[in-house]
N, C-alpha and C positions, 0 to 999 in steps of 0.2 A: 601420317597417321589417319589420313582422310577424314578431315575436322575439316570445316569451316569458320574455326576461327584461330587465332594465332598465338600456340601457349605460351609461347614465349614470354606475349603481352600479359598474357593471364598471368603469369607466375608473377611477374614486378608485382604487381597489386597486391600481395600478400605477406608478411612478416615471416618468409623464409628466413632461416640463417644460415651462412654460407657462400658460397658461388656455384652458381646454379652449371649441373652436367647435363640433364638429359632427363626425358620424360618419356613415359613409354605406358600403351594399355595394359591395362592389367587387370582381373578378377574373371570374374563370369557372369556377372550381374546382366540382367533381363533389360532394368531400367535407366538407370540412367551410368553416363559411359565416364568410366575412371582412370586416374594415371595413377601411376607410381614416380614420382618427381627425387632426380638426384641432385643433393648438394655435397660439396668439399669443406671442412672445415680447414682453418690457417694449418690446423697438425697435419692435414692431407687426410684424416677421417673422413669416411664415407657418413653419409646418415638419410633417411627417406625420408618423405612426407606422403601424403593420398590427395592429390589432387580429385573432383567430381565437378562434373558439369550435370547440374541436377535437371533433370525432366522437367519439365515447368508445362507440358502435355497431361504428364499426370499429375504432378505436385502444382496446381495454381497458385497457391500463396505461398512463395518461398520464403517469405518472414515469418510465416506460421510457422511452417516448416522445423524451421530453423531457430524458433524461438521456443517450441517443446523441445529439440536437442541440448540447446545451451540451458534449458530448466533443469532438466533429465538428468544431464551428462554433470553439472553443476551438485545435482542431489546427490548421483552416485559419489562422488570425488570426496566429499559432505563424508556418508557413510563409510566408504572402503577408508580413508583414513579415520574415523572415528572405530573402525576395527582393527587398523597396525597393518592394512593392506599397502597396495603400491598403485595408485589413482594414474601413475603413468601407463601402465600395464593392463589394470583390469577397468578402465572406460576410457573411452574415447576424447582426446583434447585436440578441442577448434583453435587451427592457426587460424587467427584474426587478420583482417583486411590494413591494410595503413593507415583506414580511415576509425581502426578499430570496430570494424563490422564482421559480424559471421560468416557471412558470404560479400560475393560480391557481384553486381550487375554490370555487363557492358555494355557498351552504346547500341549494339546490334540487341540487346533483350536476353542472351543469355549469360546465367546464373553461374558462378560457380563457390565452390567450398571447400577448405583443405583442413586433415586433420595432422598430426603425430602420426608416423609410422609405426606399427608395434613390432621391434625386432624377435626374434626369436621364439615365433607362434608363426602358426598360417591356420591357413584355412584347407578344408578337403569336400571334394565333392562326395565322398562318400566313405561311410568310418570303417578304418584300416584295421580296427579291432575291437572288441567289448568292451574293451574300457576307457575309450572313445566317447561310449553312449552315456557310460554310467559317470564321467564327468563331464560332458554334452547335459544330462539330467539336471547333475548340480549348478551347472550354471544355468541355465533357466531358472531353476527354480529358486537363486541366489538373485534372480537378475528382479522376478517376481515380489522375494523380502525384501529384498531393500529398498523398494519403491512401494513398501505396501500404507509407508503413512504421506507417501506425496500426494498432496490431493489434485483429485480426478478430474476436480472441476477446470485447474488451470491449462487441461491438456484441450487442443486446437485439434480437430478431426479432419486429419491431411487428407484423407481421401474418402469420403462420405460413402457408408454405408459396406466398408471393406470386407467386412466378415458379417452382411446379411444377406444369408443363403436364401433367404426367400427373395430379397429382389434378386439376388443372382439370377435364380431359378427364372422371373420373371422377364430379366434381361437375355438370356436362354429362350424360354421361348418366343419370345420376338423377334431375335434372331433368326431363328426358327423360320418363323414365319417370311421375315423379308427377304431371305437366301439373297443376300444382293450378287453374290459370287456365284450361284448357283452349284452350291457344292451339295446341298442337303441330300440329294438323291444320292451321293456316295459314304452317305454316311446314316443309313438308315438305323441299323445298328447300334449304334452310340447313342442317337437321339431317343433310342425304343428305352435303353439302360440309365438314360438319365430319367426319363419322364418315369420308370418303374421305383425310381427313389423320393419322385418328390414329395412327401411325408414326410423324411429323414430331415428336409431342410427348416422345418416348423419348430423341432424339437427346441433346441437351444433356445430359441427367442423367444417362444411361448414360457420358456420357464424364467427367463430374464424377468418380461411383461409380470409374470406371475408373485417375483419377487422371491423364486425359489432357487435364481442364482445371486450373485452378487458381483457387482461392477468394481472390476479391478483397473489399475493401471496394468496393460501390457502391451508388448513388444508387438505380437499379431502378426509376424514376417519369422517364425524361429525354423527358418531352415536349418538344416546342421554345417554346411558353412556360410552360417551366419554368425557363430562362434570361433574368437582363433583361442588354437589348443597350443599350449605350450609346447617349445621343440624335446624340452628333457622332460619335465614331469608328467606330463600328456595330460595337465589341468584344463578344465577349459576357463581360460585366466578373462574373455571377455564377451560382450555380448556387441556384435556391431550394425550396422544398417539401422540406426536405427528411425527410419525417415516413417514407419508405423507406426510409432510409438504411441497409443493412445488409448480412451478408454476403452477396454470390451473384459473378454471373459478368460481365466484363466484355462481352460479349455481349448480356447480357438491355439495359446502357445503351447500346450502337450500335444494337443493335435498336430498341430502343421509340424512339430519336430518330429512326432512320430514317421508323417508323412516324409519325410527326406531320411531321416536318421538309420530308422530301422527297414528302410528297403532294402529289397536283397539287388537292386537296377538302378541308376542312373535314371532320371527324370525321364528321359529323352532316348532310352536303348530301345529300339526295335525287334530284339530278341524279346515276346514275352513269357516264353518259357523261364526266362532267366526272371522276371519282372514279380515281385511279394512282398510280404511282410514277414522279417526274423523276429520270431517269438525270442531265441535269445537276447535278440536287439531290445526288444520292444519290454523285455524285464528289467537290461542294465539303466534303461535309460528311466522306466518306473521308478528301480530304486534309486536311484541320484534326485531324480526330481522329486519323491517323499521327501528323502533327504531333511533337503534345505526346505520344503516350500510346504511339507506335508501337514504340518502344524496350523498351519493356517487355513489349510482346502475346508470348504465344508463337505460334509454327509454324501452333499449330493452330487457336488465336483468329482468326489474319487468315485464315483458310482459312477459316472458319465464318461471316465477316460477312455475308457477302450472306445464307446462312442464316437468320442472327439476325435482318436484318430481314422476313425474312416467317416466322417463328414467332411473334415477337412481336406483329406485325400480325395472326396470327390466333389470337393468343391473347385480343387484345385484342377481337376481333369474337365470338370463343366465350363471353367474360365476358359481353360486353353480350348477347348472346343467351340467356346463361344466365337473366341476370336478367328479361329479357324472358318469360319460359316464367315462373319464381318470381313476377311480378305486379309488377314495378320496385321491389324494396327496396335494391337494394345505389344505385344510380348515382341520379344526380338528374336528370329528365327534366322538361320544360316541354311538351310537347305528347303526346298519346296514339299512341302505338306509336312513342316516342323513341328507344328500345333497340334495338328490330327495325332502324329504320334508319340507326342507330347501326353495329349487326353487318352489315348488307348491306352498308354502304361500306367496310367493314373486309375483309369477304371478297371485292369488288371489287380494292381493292388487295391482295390477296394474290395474288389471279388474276393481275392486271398484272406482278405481279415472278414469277411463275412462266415469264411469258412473256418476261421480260427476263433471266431467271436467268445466263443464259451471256454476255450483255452486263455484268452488273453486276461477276460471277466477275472478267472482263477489265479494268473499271475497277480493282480493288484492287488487281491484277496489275502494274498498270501505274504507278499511286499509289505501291504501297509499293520497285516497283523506282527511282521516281526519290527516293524519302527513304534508298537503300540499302538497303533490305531484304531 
């Protein structure tokens, strides 16, 4: 599995139950690298669990970390059975250490942390159908209520300053400027379409400061598989990763789900003829998320959606770009100039919802007038 450490050892360490078969990678995650761990029960049942060796490059405090999860995942469990849910299914449960720890630390410094398997859901890189999005919506914005009386304060900022587009911005152009790779000269273009935006990245935080948004608990990573959709009712029954989890804007989680959800491309396709935003998409997944969560938006959140999804779209193409320029240390790439086409497709779909801007305005419009809004 080309690890440097030995999971064998790693798995003793943890309140598996069973006899242990076999571990193997699994997901598609950026950050930090996961297994999928088999055990045998005495019946000869098969059952999972998710082994992760958590980033400790990006996550420094893995106690923080991992002490917003067990708050988090403790509230949800709280909630979903205080509504007749099934806390197996719709959050996340941390196998504990032997020592009865969340995670756990090796001698060599790295981290790891296993949850429950969730059988009969997965995940998808990219939604298989409309109605995908429009319960992709409801759980976000399920994921958003029932976190909305956990308070803010207790939540630990894993990674300082995740969704401020102005340092982004900042950090952008520094990069810029130190070209340590010398790549900027092939990327004039890119650099010309991010610095043509940077006003857009003011917006959001100025009205934060201003106190004309309001500070929620959220997720802040809501890719679309970052939710598993059930195998038969195509619910989306959970909300997972949740190593973001912390306080910002309900906005940065409509955005960034728009941003994966309602593409018409894969992150990372280098066709960009193929690479935009489905306005179909970008309705179902509207109406799910009023849904649940719409009762709660204020005035100026639902006025900002369409917004939020292309800041965060080219937030997300700025990042990868960033790193692109830096020499690939933040993201994890499998082929040479991953990032750069990573950020093209990203500022592709931004273009496309600039051009849609006043169509999309009109879905919400029209969404949150038939939820009464």
């Amino acid at each position: 599995m080309n690890v440097n450490y030995d999971v064998n050892e790693i798995i003793k360490q943890f309140n598996f139950s069973g006899s242990f078969i076999k571990a193997e990678p699994y997901g598609f995650g950026h950050i930090n690298s996961t297994f999928c761990v088999y055990f045998k029960n005495e019946d000869c049942s098969i059952h999972r669990y998710i082994l992760q060796r958590i980033n400790t490059n990006v996550f420094k405090s893995p106690e923080d970390l991992m002490e917003n999860i067990e708050n988090v995942t403790a509230h949800l469990k709280m909630k979903i059975m205080a509504s007749g849910g099934d806390p197996n299914r719709e959050t996340l449960i941390i196998v504990t250490t032997k020592d009865g720890k969340s995670f756990y630390r090796s001698e060599t410094g790295d981290c790891f942390r296993a949850y429950v398997f969730i059988e009969n859901a997965r995940t998808y890189q990219l939604a298989k159908n409309p109605k995908h999005l429009y319960n992709f919506g409801k759980a976000v914005g399920r994921f958003q209520q029932l976190l909305s009386d956990f308070p803010v304060e207790k939540l630990h900022e894993t990674i300082p300053d995740f969704h401020n587009t102005v340092k982004r911005y900042e950090t952008f152009l520094k990069s810029v400027e130190k070209d340590v790779k010398g790549r900027a000269i092939e990327v004039k273009d890119e650099i010309k379409f991010v610095m043509d935006r940077a006003d857009d990245t003011k917006v959001l935080l100025n009205l934060l400061k201003e106190n004309k948004l309001p500070l929620r608990v959220t997720h802040n990573d809501t890719k679309f598989n970052n939710v598993m959709i059930d195998d038969i009712t195509g619910e989306g029954i959970c909300i997972i990763d949740l190593d973001t989890v912390m306080p910002g804007l309900s906005l940065y989680d409509f955005g960034d789900s728009i941003r994966s959800g309602a593409a018409t491309a894969e992150e990372d396709d280098t066709d960009l003829l193929k690479v935009g935003i489905s306005l179909e998409l970008f309705e179902e997944f509207t109406r799910g998320f009023i849904e649940t969560a719409g009762k709660s938006l204020t005035e100026m959140e639902i006025k900002l959606l369409p917004f939020s999804a292309k800041l965060l779209t080219f937030e997300c193409g700025m990042r990868f770009l960033t790193d692109y320029l830096d020499g690939d240390v933040y993201f994890k790439i499998h082929r040479e100039k991953h990032n750069l086409e990573r950020a093209r497709n990203q500022f592709k779909m931004v273009a496309d919802i600039e051009t849609k801007f006043k169509q999309m305005e009109d879905i919400v419009g029209k969404v949150c007038q038939s939820y009464g809004l």
